[in-house]
LUMLUMDREN-2810 file (N, C-alpha, C; in Angstrom, 1 decimal):
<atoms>
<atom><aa>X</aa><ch>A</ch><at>N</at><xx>101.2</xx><yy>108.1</yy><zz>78.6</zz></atom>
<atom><aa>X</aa><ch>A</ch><at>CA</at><xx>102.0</xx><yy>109.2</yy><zz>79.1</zz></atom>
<atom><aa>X</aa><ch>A</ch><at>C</at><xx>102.0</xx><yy>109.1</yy><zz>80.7</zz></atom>
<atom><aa>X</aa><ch>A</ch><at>N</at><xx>103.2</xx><yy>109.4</yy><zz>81.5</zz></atom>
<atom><aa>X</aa><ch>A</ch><at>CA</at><xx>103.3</xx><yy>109.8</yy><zz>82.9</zz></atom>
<atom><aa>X</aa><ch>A</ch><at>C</at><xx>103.0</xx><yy>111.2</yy><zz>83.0</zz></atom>
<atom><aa>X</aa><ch>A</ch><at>N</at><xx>102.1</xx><yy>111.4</yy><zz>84.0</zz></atom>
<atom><aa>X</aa><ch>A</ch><at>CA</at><xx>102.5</xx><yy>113.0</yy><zz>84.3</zz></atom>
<atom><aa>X</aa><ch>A</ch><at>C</at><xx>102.5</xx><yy>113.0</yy><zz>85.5</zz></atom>
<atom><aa>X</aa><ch>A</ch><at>N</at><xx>103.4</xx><yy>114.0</yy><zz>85.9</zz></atom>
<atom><aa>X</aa><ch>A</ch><at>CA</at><xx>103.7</xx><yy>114.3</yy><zz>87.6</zz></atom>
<atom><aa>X</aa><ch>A</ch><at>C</at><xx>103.2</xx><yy>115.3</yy><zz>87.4</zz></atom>
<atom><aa>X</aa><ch>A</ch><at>N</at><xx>102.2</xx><yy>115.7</yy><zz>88.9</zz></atom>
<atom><aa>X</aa><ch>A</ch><at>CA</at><xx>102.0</xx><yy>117.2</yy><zz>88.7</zz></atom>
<atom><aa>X</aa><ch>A</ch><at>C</at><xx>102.1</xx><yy>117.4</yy><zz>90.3</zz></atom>
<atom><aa>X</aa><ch>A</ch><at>N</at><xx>102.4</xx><yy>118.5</yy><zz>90.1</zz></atom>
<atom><aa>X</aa><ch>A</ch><at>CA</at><xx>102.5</xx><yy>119.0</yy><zz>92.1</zz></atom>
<atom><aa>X</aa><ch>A</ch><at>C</at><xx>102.4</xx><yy>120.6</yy><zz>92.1</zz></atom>
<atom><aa>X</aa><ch>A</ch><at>N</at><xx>102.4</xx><yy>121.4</yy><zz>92.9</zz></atom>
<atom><aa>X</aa><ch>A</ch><at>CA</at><xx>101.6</xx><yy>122.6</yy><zz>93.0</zz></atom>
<atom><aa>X</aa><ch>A</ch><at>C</at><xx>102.9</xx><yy>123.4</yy><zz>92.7</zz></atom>
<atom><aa>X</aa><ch>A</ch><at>N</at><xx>102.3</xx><yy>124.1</yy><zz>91.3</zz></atom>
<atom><aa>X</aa><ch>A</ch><at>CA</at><xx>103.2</xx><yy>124.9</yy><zz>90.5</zz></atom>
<atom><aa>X</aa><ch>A</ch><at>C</at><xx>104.2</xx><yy>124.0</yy><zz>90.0</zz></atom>
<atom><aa>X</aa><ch>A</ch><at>N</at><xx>104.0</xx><yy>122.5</yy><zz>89.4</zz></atom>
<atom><aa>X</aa><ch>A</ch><at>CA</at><xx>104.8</xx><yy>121.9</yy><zz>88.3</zz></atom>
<atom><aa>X</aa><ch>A</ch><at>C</at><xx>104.2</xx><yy>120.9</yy><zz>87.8</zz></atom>
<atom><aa>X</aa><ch>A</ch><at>N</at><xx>104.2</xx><yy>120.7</yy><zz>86.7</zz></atom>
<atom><aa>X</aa><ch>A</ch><at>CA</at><xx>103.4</xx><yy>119.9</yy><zz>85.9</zz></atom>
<atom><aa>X</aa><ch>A</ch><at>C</at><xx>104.4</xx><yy>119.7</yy><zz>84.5</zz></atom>
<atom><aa>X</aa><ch>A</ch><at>N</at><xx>104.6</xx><yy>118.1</yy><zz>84.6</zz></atom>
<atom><aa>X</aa><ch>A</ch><at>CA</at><xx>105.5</xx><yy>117.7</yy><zz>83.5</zz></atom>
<atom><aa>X</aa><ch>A</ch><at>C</at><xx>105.0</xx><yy>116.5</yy><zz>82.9</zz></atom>
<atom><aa>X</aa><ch>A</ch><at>N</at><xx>105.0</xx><yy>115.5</yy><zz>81.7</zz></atom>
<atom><aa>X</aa><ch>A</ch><at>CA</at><xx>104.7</xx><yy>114.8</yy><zz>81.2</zz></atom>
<atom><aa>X</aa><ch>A</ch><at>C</at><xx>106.0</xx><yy>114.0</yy><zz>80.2</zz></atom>
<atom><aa>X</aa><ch>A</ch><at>N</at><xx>106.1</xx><yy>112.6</yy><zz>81.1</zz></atom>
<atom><aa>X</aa><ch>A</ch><at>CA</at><xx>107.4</xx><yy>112.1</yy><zz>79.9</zz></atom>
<atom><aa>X</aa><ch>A</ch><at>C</at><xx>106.4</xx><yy>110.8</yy><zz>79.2</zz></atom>
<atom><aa>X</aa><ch>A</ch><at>N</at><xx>107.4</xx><yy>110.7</yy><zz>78.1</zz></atom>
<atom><aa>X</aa><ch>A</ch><at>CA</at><xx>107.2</xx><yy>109.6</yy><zz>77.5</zz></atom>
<atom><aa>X</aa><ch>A</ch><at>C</at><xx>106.7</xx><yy>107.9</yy><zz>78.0</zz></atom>
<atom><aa>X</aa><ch>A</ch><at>N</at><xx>106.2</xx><yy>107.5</yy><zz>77.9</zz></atom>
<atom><aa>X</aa><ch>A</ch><at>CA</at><xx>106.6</xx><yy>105.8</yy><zz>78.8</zz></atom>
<atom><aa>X</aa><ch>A</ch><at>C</at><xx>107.3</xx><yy>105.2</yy><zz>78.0</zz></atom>
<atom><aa>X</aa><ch>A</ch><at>N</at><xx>108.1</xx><yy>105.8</yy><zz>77.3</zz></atom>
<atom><aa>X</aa><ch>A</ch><at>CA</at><xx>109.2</xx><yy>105.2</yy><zz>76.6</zz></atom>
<atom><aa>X</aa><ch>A</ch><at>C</at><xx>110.5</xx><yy>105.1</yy><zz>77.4</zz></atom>
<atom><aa>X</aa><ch>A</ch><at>N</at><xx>110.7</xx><yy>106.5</yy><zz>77.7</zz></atom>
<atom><aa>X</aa><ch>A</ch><at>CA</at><xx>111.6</xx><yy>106.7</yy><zz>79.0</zz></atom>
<atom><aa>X</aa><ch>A</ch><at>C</at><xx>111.6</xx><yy>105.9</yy><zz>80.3</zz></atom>
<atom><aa>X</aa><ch>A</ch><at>N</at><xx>110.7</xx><yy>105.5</yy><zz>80.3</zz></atom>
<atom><aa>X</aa><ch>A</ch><at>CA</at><xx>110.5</xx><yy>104.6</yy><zz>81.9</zz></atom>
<atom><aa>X</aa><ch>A</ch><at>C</at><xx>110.6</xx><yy>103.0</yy><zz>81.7</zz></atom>
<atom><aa>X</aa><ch>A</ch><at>N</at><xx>110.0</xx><yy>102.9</yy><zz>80.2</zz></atom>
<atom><aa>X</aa><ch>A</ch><at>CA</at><xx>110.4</xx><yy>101.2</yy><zz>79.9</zz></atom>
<atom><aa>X</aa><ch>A</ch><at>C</at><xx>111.5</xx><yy>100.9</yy><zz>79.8</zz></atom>
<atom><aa>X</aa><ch>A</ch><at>N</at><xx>111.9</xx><yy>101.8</yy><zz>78.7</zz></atom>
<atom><aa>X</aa><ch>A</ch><at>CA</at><xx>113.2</xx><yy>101.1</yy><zz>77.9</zz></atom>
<atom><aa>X</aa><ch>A</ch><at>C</at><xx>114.6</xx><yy>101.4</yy><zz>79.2</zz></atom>
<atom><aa>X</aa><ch>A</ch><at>N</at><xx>114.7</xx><yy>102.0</yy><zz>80.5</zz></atom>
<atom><aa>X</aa><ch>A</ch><at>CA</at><xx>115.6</xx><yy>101.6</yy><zz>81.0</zz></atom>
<atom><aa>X</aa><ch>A</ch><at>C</at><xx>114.9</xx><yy>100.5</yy><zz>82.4</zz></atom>
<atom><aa>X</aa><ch>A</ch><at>N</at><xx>114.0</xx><yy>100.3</yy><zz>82.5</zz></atom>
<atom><aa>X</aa><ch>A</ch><at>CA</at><xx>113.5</xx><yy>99.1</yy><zz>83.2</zz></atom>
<atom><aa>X</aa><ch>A</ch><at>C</at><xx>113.7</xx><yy>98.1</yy><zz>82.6</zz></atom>
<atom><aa>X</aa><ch>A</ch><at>N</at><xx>113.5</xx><yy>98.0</yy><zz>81.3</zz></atom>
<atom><aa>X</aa><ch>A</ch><at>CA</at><xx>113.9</xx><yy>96.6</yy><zz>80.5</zz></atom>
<atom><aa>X</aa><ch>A</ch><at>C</at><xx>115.4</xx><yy>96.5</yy><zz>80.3</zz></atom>
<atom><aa>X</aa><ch>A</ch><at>N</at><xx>116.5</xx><yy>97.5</yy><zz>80.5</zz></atom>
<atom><aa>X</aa><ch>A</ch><at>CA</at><xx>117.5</xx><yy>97.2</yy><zz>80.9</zz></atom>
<atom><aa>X</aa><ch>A</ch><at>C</at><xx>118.4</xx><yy>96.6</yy><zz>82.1</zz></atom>
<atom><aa>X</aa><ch>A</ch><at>N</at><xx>117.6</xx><yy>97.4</yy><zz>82.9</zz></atom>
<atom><aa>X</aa><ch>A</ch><at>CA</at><xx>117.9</xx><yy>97.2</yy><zz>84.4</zz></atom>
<atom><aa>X</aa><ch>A</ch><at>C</at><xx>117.2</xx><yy>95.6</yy><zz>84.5</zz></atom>
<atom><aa>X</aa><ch>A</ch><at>N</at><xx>116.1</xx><yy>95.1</yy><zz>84.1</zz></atom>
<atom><aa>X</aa><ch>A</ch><at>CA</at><xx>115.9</xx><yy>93.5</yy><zz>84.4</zz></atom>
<atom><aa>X</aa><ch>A</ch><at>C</at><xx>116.7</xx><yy>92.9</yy><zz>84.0</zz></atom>
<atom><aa>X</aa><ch>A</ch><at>N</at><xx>117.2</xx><yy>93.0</yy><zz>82.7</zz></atom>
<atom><aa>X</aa><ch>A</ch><at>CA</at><xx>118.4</xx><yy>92.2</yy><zz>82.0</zz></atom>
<atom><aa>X</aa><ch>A</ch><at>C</at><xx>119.6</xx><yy>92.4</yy><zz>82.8</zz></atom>
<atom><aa>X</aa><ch>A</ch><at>N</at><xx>119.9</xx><yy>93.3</yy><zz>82.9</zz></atom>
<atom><aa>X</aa><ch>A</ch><at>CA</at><xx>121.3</xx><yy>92.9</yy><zz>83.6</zz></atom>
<atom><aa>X</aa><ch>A</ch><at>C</at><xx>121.1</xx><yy>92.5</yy><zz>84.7</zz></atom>
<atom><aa>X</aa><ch>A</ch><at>N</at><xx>119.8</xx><yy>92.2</yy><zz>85.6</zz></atom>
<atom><aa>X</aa><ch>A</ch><at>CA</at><xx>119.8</xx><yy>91.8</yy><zz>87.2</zz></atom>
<atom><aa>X</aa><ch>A</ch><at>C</at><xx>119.7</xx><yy>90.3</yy><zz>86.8</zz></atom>
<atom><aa>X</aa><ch>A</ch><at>N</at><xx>119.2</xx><yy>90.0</yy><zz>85.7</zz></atom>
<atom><aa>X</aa><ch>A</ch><at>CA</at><xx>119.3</xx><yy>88.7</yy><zz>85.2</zz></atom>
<atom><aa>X</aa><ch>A</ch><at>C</at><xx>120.4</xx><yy>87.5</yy><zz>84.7</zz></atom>
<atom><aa>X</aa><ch>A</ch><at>N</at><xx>121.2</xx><yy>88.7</yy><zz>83.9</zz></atom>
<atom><aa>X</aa><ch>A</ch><at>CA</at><xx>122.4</xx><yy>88.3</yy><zz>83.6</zz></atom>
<atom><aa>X</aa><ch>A</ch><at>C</at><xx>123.5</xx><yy>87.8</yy><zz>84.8</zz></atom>
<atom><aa>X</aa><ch>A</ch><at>N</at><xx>123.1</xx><yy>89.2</yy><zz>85.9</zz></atom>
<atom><aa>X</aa><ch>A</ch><at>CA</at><xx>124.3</xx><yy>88.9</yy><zz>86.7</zz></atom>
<atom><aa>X</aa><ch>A</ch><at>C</at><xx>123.8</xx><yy>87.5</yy><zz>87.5</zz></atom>
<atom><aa>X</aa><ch>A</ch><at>N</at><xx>122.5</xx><yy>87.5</yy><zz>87.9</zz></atom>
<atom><aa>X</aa><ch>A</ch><at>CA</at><xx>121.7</xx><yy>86.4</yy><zz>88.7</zz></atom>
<atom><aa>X</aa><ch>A</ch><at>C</at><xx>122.1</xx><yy>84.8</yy><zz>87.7</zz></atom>
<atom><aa>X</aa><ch>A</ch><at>N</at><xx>121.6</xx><yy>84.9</yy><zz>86.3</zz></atom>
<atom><aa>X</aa><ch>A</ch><at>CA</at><xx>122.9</xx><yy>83.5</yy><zz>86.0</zz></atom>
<atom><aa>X</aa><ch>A</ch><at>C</at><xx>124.1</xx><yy>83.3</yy><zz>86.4</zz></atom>
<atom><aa>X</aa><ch>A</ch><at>N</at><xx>124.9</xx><yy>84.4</yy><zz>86.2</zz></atom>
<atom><aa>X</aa><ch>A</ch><at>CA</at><xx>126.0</xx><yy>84.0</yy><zz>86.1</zz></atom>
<atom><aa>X</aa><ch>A</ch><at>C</at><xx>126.8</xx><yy>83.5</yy><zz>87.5</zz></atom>
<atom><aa>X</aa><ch>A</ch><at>N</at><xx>125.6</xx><yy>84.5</yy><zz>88.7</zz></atom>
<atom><aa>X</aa><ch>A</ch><at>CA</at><xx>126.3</xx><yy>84.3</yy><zz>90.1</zz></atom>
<atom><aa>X</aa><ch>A</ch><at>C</at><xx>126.0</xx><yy>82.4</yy><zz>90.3</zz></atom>
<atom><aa>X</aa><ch>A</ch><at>N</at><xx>124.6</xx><yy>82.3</yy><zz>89.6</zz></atom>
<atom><aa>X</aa><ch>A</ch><at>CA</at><xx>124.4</xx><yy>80.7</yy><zz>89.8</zz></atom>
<atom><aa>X</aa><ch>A</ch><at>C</at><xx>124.9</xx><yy>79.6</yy><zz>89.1</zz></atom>
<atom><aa>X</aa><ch>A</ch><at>N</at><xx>125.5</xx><yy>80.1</yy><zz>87.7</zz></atom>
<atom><aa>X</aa><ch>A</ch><at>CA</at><xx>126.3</xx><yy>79.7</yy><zz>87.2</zz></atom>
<atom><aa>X</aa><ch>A</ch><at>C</at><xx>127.8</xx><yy>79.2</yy><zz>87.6</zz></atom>
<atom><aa>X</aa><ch>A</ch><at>N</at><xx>128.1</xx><yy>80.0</yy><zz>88.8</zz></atom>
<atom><aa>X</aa><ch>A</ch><at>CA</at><xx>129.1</xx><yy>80.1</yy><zz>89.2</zz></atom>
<atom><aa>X</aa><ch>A</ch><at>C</at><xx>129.3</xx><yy>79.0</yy><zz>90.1</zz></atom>
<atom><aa>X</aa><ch>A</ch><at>N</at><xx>127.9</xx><yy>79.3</yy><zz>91.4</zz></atom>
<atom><aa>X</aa><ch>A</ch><at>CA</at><xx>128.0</xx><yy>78.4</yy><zz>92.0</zz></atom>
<atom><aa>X</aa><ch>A</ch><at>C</at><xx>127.8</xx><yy>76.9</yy><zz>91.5</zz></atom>
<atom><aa>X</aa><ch>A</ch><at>N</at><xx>127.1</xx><yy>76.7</yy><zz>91.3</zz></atom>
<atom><aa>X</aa><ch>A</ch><at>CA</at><xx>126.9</xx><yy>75.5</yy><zz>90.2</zz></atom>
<atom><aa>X</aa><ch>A</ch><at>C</at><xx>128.8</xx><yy>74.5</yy><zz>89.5</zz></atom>
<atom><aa>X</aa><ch>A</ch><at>N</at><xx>129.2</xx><yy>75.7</yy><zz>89.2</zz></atom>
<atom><aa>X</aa><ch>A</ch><at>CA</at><xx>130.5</xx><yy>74.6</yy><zz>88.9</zz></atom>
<atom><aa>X</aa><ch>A</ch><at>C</at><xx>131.3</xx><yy>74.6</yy><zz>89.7</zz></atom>
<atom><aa>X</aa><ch>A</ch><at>N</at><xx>131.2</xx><yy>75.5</yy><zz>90.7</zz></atom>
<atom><aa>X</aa><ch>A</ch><at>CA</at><xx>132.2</xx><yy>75.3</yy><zz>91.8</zz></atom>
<atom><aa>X</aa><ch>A</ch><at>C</at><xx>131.6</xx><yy>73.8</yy><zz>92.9</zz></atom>
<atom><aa>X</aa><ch>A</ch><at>N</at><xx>130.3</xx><yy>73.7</yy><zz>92.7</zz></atom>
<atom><aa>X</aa><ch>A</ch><at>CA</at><xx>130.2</xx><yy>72.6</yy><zz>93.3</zz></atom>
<atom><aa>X</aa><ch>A</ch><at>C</at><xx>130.6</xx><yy>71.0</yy><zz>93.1</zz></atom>
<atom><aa>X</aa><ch>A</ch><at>N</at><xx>130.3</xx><yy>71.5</yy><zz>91.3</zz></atom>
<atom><aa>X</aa><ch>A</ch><at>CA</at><xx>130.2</xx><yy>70.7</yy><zz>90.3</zz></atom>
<atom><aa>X</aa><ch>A</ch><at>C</at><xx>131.8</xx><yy>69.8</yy><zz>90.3</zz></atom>
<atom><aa>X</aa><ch>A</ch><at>N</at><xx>133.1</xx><yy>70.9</yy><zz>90.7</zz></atom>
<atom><aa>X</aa><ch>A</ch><at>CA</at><xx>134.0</xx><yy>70.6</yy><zz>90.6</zz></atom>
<atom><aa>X</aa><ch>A</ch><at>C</at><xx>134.6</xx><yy>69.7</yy><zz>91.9</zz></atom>
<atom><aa>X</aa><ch>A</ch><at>N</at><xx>133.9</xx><yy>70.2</yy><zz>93.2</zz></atom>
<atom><aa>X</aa><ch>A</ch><at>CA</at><xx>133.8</xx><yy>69.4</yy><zz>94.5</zz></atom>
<atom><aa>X</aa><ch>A</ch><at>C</at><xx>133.9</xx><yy>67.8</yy><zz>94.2</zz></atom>
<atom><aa>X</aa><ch>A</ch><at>N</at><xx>132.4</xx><yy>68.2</yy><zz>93.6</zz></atom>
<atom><aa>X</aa><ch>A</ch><at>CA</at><xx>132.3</xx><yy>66.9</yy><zz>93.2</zz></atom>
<atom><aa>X</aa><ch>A</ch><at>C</at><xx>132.9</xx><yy>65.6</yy><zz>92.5</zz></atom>
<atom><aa>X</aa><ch>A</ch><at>N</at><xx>133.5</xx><yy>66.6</yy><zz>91.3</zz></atom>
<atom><aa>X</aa><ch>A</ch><at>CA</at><xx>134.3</xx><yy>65.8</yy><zz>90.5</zz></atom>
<atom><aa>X</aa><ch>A</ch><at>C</at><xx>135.6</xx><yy>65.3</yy><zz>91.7</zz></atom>
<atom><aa>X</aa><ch>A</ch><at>N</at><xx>136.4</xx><yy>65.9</yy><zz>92.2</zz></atom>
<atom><aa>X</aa><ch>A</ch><at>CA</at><xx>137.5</xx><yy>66.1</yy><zz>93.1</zz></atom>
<atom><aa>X</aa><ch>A</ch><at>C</at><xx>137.3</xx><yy>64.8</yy><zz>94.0</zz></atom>
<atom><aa>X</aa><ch>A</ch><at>N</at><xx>136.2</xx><yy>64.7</yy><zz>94.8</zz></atom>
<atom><aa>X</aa><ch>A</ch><at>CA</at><xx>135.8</xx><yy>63.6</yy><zz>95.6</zz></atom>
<atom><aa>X</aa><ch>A</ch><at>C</at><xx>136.1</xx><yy>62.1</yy><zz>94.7</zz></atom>
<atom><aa>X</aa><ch>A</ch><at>N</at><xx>135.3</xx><yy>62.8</yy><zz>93.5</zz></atom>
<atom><aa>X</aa><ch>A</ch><at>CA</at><xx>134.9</xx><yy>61.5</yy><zz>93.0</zz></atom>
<atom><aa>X</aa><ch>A</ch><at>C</at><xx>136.2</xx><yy>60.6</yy><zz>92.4</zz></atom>
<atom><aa>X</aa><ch>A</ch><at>N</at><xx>137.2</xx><yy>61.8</yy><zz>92.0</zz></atom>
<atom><aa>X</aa><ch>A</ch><at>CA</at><xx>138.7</xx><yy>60.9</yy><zz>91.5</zz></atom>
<atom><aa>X</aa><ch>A</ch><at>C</at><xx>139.3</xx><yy>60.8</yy><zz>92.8</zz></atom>
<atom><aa>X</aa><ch>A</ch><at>N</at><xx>139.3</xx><yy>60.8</yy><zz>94.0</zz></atom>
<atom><aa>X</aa><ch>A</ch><at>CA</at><xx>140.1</xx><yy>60.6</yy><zz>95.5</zz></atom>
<atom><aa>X</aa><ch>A</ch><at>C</at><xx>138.9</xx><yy>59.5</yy><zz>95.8</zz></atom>
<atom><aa>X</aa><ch>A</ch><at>N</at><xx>138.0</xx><yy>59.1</yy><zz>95.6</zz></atom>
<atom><aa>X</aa><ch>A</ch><at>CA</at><xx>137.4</xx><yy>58.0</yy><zz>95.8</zz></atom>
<atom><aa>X</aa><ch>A</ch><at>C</at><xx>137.9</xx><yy>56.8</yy><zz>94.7</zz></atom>
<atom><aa>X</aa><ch>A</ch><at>N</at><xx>137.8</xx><yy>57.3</yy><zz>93.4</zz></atom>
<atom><aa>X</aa><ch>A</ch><at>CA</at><xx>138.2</xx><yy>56.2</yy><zz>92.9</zz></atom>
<atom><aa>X</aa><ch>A</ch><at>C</at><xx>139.9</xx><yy>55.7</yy><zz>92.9</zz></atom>
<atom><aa>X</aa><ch>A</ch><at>N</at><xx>140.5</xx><yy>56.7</yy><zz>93.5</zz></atom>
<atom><aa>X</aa><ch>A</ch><at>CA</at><xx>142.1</xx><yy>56.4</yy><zz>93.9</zz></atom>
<atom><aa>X</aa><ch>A</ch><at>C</at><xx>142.2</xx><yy>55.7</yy><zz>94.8</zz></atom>
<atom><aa>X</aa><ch>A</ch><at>N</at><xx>141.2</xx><yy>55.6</yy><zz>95.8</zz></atom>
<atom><aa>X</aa><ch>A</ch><at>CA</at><xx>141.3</xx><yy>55.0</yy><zz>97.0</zz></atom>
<atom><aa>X</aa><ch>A</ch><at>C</at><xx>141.0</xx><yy>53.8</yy><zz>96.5</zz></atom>
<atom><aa>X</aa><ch>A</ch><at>N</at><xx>140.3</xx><yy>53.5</yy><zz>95.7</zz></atom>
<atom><aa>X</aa><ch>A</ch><at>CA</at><xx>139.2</xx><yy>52.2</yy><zz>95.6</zz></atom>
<atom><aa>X</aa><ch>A</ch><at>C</at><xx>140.3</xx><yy>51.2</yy><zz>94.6</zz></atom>
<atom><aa>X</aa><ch>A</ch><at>N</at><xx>141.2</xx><yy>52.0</yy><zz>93.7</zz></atom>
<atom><aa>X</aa><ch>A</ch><at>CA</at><xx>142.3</xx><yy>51.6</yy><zz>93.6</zz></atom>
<atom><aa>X</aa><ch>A</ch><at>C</at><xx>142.9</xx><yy>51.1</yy><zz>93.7</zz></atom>
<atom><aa>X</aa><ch>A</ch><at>N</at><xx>143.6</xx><yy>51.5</yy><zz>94.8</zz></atom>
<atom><aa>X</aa><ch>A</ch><at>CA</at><xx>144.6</xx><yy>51.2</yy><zz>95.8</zz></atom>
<atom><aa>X</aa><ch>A</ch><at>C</at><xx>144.6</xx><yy>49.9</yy><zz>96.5</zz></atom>
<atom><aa>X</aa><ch>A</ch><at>N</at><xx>142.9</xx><yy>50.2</yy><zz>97.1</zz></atom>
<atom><aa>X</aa><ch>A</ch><at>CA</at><xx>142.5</xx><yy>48.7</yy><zz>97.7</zz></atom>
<atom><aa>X</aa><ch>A</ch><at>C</at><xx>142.2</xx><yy>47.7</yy><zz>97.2</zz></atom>
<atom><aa>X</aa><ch>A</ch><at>N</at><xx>142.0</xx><yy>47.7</yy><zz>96.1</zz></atom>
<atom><aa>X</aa><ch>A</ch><at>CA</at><xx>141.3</xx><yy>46.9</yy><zz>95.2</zz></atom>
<atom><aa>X</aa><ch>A</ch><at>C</at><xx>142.7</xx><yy>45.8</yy><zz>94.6</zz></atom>
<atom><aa>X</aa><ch>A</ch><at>N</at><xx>144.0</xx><yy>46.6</yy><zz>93.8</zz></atom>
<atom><aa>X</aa><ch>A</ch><at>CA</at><xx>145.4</xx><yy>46.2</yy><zz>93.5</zz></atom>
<atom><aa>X</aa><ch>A</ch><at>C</at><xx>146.3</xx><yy>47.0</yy><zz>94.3</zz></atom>
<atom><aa>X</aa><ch>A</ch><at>N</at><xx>146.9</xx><yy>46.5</yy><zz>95.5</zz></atom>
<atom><aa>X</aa><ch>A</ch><at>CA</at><xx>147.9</xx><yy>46.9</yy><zz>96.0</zz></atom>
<atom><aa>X</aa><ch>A</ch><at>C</at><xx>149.3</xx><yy>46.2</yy><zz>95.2</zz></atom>
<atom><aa>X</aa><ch>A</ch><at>N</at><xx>149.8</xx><yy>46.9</yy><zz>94.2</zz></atom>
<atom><aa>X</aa><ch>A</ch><at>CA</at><xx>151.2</xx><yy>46.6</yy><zz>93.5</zz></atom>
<atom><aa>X</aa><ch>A</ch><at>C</at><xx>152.1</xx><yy>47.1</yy><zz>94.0</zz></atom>
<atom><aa>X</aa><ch>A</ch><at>N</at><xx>153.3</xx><yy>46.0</yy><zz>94.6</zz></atom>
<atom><aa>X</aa><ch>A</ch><at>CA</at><xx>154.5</xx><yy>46.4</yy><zz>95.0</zz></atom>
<atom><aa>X</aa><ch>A</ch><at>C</at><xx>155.4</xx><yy>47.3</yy><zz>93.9</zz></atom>
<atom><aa>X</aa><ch>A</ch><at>N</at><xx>155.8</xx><yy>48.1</yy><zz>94.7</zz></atom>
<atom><aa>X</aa><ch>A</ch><at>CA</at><xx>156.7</xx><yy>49.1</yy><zz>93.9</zz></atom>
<atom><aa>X</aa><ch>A</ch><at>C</at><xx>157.7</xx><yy>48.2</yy><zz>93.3</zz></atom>
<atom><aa>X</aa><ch>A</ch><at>N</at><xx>158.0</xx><yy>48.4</yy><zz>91.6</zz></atom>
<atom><aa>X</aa><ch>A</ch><at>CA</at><xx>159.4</xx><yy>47.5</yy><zz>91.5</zz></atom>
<atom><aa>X</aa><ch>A</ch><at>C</at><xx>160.7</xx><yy>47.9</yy><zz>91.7</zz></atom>
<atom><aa>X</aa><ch>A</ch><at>N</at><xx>161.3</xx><yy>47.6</yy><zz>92.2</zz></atom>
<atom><aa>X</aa><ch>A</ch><at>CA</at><xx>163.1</xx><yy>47.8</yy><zz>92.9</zz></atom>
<atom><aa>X</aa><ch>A</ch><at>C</at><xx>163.4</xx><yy>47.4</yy><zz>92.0</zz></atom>
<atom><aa>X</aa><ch>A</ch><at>N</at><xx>165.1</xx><yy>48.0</yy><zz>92.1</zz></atom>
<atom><aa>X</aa><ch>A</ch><at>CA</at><xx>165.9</xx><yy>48.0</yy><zz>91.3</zz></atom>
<atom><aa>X</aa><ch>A</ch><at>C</at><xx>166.5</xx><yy>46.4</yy><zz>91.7</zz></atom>
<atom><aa>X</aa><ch>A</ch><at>N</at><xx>166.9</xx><yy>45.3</yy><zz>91.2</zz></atom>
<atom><aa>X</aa><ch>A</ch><at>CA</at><xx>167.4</xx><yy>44.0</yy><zz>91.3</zz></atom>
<atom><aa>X</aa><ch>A</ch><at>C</at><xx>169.0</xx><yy>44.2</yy><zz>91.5</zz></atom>
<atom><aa>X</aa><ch>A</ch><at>N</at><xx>169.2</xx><yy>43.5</yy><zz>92.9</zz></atom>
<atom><aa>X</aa><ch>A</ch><at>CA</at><xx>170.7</xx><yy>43.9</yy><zz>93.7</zz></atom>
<atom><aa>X</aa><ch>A</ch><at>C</at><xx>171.6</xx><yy>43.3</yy><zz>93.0</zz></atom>
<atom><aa>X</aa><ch>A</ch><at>N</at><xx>172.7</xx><yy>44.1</yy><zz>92.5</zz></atom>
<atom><aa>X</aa><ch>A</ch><at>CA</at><xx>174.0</xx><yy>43.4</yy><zz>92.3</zz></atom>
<atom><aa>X</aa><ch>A</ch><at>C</at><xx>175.0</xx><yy>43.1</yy><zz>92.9</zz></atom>
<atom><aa>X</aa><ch>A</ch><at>N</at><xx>175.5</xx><yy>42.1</yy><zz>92.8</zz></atom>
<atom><aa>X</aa><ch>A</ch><at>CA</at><xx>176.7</xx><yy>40.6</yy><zz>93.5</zz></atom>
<atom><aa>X</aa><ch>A</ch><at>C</at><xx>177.6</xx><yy>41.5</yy><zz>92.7</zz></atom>
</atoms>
């Protein structure tokens, strides 16, 4: 049991009342703390990816330079 007492008040609550919304309040500071890291995490994740297909376009490029085929002139 909590009891507050102060001069001329005296009350007593449950410690049910004081857990069961602390153990809410952690959960959702938790939830949102994944999800903010979750977030960053594939935003980097995606950097990444982005680099990595503009590197291998490049590496492409250099690697087979193929002439564009034209259309064959007609006489």
């Amino acid at each position: 049991m909590v009891e507050f007492k102060g001069p001329g008040y005296t009350s007593s609550y449950n410690n049910i009342f004081i857990i069961i919304p602390a153990i809410i309040i952690v959960v959702l500071i938790g939830f949102v703390a994944y999800r903010l890291v979750d977030s960053l995490v594939s935003k980097k994740r995606q950097k990444l990816e982005k680099a990595r297909m503009r590197q291998q376009k490049k590496g492409d490029r250099q690697v087979s330079p193929q002439p564009s085929p034209g259309k064959p002139k007609r006489k």
